[in-house]
Backbone as CSV, one residue per row, in Angstrom:
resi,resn,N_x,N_y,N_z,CA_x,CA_y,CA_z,C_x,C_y,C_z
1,UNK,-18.807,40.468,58.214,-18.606,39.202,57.557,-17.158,39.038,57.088
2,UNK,-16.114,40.198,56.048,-15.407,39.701,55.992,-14.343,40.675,57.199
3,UNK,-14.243,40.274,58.483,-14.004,41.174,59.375,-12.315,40.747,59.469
4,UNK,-11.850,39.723,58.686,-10.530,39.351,58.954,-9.836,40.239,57.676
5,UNK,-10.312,40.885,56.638,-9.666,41.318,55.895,-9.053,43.076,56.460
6,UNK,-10.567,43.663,57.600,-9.607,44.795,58.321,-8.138,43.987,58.999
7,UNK,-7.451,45.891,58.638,-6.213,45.933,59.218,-5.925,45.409,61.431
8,UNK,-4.980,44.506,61.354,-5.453,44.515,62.462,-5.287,45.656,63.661
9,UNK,-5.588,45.932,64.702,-4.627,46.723,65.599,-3.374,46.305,65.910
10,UNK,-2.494,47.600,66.312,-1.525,47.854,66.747,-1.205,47.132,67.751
11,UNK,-0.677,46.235,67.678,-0.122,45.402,69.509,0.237,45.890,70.432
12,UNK,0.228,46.113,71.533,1.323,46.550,72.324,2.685,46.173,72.839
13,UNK,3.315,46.574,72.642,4.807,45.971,72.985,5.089,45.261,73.974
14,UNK,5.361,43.843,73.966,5.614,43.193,74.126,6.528,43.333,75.829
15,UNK,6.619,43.298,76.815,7.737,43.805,77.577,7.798,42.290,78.776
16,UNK,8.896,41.974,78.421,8.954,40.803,79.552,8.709,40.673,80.710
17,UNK,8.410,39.372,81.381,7.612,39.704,82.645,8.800,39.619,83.445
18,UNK,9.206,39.821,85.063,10.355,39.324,85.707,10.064,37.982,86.196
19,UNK,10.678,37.020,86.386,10.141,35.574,86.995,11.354,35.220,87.835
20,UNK,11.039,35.292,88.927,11.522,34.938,89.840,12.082,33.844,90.126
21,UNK,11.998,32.961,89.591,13.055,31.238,89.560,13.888,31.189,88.381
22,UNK,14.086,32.419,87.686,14.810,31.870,86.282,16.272,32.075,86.978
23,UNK,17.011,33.046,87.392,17.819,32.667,87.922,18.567,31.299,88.539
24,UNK,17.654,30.928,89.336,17.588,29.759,89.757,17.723,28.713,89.020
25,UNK,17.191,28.567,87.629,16.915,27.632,86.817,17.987,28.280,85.935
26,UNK,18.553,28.977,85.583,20.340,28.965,84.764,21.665,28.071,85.959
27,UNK,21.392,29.112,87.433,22.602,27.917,88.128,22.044,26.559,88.161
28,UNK,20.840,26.244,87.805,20.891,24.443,87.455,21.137,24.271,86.269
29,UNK,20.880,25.122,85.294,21.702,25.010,83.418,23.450,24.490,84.227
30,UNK,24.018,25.788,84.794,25.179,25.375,84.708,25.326,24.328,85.602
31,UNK,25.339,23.709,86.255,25.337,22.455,87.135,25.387,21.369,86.278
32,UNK,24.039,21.202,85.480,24.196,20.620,84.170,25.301,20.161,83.361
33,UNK,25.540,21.059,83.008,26.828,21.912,82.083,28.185,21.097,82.304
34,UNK,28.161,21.479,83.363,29.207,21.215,84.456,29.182,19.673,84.446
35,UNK,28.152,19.526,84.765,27.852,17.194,84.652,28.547,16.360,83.625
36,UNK,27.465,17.454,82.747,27.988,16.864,81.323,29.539,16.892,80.712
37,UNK,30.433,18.154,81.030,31.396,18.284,81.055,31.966,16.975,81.572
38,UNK,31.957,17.016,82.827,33.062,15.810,83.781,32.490,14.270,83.142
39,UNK,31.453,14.051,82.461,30.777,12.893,81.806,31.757,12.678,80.543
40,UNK,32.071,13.882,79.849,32.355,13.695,78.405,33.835,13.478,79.127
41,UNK,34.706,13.880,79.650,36.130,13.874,80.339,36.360,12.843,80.490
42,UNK,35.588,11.659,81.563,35.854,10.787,82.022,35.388,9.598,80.928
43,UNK,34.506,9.808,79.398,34.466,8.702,78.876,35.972,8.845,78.191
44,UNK,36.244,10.215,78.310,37.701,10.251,76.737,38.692,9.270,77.784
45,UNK,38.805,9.778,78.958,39.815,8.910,79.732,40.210,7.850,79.732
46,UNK,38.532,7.118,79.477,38.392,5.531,79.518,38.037,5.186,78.085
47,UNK,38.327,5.935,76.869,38.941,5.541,75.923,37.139,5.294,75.232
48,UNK,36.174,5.618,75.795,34.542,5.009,75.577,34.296,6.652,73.934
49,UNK,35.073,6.136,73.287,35.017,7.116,71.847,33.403,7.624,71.656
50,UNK,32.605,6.199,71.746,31.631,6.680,71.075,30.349,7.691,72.193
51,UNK,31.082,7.329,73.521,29.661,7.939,74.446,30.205,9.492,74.819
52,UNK,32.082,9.483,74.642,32.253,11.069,74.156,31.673,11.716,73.566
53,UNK,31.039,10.982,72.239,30.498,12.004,71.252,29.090,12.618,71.584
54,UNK,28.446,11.279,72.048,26.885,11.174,72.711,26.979,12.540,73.602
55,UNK,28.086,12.187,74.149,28.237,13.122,75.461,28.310,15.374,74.575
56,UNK,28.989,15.177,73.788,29.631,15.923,73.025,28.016,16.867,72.405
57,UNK,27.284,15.610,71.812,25.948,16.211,71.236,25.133,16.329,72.558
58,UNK,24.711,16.024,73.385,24.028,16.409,74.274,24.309,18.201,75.229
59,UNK,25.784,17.646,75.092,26.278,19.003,75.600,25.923,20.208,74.604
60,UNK,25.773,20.029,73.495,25.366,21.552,72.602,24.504,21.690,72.577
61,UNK,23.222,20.605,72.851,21.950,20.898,73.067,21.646,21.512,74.109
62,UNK,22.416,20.927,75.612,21.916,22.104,76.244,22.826,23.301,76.503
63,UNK,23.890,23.593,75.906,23.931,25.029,75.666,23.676,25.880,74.631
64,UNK,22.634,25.158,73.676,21.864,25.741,72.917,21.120,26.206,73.560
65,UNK,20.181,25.136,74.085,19.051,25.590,75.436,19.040,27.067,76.339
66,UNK,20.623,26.448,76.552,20.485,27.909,77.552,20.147,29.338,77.286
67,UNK,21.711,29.200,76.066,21.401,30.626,75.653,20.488,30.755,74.794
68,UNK,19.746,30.269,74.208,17.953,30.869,73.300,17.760,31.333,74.726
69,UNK,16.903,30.630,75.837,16.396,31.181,76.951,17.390,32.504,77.500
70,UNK,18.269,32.512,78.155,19.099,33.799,78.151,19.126,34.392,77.105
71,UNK,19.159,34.264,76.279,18.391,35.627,75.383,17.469,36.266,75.038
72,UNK,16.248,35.236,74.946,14.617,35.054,75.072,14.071,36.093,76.171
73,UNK,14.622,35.226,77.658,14.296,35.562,78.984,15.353,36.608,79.647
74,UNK,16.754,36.457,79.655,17.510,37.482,80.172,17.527,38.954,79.776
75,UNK,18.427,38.461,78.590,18.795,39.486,77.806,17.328,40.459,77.353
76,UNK,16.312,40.013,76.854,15.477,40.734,76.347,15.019,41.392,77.919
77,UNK,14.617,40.926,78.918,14.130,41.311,80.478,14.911,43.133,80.285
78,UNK,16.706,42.752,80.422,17.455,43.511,80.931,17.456,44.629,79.536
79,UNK,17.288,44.337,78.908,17.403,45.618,78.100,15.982,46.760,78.107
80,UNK,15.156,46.190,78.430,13.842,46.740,78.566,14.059,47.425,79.959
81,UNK,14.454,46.755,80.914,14.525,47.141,82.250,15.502,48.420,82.261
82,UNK,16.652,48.291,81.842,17.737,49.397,81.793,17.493,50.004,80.334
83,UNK,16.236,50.275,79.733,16.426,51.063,78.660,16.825,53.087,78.547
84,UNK,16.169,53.071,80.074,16.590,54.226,80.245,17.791,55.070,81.396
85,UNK,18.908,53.941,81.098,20.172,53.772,81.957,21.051,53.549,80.668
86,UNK,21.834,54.657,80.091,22.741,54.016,79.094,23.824,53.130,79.700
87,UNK,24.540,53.502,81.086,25.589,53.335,81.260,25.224,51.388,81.259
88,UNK,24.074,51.408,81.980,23.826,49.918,82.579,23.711,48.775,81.241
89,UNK,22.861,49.904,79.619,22.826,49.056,78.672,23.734,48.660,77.711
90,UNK,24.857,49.620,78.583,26.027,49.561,77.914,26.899,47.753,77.817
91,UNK,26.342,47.805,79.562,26.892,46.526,79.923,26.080,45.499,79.671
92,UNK,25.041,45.383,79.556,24.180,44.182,78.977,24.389,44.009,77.727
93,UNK,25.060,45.085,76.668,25.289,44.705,75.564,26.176,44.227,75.745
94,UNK,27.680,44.589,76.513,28.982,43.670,76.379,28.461,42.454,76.584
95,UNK,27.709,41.977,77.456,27.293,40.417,78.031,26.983,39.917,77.040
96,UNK,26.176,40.490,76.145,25.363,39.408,75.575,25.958,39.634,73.722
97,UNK,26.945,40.703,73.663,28.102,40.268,72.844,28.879,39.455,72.986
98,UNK,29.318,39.386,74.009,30.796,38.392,74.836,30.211,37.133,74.568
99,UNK,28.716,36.647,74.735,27.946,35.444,75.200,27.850,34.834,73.743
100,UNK,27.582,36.016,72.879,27.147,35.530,71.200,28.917,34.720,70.905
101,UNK,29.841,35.324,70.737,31.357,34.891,70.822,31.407,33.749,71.167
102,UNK,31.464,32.979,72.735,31.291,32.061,73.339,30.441,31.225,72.837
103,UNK,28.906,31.614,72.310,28.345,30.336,71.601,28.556,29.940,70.491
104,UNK,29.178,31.029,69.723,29.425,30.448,68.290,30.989,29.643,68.232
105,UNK,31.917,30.066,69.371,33.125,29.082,69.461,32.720,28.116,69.543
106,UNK,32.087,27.509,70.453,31.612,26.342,71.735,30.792,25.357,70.244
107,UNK,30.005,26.508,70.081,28.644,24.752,69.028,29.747,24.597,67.933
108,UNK,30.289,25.791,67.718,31.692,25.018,65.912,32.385,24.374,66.570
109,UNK,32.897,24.200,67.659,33.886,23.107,68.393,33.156,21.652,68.597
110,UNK,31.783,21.980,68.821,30.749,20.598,69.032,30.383,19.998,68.148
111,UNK,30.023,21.140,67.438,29.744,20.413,65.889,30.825,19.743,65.145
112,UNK,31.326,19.931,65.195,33.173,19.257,64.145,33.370,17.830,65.149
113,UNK,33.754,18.148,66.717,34.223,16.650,66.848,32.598,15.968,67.897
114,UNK,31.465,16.361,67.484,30.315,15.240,67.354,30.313,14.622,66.331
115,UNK,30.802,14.812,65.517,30.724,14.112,63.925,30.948,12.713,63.717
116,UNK,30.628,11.668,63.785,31.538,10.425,64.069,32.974,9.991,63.185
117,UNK,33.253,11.011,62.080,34.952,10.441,61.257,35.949,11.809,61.855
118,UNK,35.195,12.093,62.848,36.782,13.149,63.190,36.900,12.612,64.844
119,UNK,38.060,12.287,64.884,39.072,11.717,65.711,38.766,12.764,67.078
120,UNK,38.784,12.243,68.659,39.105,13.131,69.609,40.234,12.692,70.118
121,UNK,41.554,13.539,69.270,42.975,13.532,69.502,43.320,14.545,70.025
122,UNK,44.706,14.851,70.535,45.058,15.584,71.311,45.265,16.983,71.460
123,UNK,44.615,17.560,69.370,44.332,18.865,69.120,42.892,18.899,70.402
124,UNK,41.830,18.098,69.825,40.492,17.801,70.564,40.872,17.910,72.157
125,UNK,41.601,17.466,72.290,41.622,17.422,73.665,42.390,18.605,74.241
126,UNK,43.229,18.854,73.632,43.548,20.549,73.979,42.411,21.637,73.768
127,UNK,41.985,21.478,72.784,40.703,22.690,72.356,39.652,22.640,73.300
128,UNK,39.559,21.227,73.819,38.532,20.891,74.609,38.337,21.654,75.995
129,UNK,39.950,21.324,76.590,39.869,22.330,77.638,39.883,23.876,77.328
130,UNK,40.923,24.125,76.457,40.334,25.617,76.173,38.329,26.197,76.500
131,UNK,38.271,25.218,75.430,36.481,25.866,75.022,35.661,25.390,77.187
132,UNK,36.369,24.297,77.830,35.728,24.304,79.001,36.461,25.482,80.074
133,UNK,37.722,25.908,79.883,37.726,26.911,80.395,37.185,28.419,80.500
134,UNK,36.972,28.439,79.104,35.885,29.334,78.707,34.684,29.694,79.682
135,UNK,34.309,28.448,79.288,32.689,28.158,79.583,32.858,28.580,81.282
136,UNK,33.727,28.151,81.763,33.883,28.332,83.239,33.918,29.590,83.626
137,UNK,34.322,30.279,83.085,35.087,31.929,83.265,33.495,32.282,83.109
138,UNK,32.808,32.177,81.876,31.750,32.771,81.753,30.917,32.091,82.870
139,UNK,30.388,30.986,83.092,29.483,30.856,84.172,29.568,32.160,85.622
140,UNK,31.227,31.771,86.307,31.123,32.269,86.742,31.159,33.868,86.840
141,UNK,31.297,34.331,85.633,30.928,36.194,85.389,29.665,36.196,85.203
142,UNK,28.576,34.962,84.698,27.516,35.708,84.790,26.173,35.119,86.368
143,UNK,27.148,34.046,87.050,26.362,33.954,88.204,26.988,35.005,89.466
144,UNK,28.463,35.733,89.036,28.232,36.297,90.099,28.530,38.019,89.825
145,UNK,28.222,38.889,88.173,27.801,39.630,87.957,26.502,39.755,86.927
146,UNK,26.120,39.626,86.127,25.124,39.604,85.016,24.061,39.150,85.921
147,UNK,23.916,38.259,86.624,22.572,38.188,86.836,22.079,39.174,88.071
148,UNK,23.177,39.481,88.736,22.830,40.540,89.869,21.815,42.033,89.278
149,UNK,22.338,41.768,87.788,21.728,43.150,87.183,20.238,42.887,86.684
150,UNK,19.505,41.309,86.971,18.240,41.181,86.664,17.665,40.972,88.185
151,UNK,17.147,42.153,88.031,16.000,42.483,89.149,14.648,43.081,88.400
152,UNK,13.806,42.951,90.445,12.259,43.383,89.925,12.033,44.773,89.766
């Protein structure tokens, strides 16, 4: 009767499954990415202030998106997978140190000029490319090393 007050059992640990389209479904994150980028570029060009910003908040949402899931789904996969490979978890930690860096630049850069009373002037527009060169460097280190290291 009161059978919810026993202790419950022990869970078993949790260990991620491999899924075979997630790969697949990050190079369409960055494609995305990438859209949205040349979207927010071409409103600053044409002077369209306010669909920059639109553009600006959409863009942190989905690289919020991404990385929860790459961390959720990648990162947790690969550390389980190489738990008994130091050398290999060595490098999934740089990744997904390097990656923490990169997101916390990227959303404080989004967050400040999504704001509607701060100006996208030519600090903004310098920082801007900085933070998209970034983003570029990393796409392509982790579509054409990091993900090679998530296998079945």
């Amino acid at each position: 009767m009161f059978g919810f007050f026993k202790k419950e059992k022990k869970k078993k640990n949790h260990v991620p499954k491999y899924d075979a389209k997630l790969i697949k479904k990050f190079h369409k994150d960055h494609e995305k990415l990438v859209t949205q980028i040349g979207i927010i570029k071409s409103n600053i060009e044409a002077h369209k202030i306010e669909k920059a910003k639109e553009g600006l908040k959409k863009l942190k949402m989905s690289i919020l998106g991404h990385f929860m899931e790459e961390d959720i789904k990648l990162y947790w996969y690969l550390k389980n997978y190489y738990k008994e490979n130091d050398s290999m978890m060595e490098i999934v930690f740089m990744y997904e140190d390097s990656i923490k860096k990169v997101q916390k630049t990227a959303i404080s850069f989004l967050d400040k000029y999504s704001a509607e009373h701060v100006a996208l002037d030519t600090v903004f527009k310098k920082q801007f490319d900085e933070i998209v060169d970034v983003l570029a460097t990393r796409i392509e280190t982790e579509e054409n090393n990091l993900y090679t290291l998530y296998v079945k």
